[in-house]
N, C-alpha and C positions, 0 to 999 in steps of 0.2 A: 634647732632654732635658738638663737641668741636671748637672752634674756631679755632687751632690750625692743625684741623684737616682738616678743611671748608679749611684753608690756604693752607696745603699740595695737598689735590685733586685738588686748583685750579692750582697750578704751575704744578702738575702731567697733567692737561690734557693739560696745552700750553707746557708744554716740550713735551708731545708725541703727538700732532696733528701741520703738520705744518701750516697750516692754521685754526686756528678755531675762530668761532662767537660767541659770548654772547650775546645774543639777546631775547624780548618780541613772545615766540611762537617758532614754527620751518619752517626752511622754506619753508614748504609747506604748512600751514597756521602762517604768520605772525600774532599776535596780536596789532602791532603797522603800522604807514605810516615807521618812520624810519627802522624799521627793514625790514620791506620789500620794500623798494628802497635798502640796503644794500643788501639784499639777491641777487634781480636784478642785480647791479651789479656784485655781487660773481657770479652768474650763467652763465653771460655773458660771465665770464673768460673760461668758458667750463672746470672746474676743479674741483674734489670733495673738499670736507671740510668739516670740523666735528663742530658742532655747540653746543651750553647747551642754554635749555630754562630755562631765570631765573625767570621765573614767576610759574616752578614748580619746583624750586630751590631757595627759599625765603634766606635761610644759600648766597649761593653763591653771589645772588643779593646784600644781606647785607655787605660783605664784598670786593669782584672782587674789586669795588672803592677805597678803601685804597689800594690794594696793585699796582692796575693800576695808580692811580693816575689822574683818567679820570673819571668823576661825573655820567654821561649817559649813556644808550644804546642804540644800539647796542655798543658792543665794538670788534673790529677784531683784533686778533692779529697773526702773520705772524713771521715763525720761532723765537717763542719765545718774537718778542717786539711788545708791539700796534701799530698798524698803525692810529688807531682812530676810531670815530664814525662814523653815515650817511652823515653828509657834508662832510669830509675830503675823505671817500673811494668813495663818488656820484663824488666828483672833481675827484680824480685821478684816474676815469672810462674813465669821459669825453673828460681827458688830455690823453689818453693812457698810463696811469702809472700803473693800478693799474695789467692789464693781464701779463706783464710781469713780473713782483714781483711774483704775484699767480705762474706763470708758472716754475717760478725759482724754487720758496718753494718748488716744490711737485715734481721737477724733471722732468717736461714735457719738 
């Protein structure tokens, strides 16, 4: 896959998922701690979300970072902009920010 190309699918799946995660595994087996505290908090929203595992997605993993501008994963992003990693989405679980964002995005 072209890099150009790696770059189009990845704006293609945050433009058509309004919620979705970039994340080590899927979330039903996480491959990492952070991914699965993120996943936790997504689930808790009681909302679907569409997720890419980039550890069977080596292209995607390689590049998601330049165009986010975000070094790690997981990375969530929500209509279209990041919201961030594990710390940033575990905090605004904790603070009650993050379910009503979720709930906005998806139309609940």
């Amino acid at each position: 896959m072209s890099d150009q190309t790696v770059v189009e699918t990845i704006k293609q799946q945050i433009d058509n998922n309004a919620v979705i995660l970039y994340m080590k595994g899927s979330p039903q087996m996480p491959q990492c701690g952070f991914s699965a505290r993120t996943v936790q908090a997504l689930i808790a929203c009681g909302q679907r979300f569409a997720y890419v595992d980039i550890l069977s997605n080596p292209e995607i993993r390689a590049t998601l970072p330049s165009i986010s501008d975000w070094p790690t994963f997981p990375q969530l992003f929500v209509k279209g902009e990041l919201v961030g990693g594990c710390d940033i989405v575990t905090e605004m679980h904790e603070v009650g920010e993050l379910e009503p964002l979720i709930k906005e995005a998806v139309g609940a």
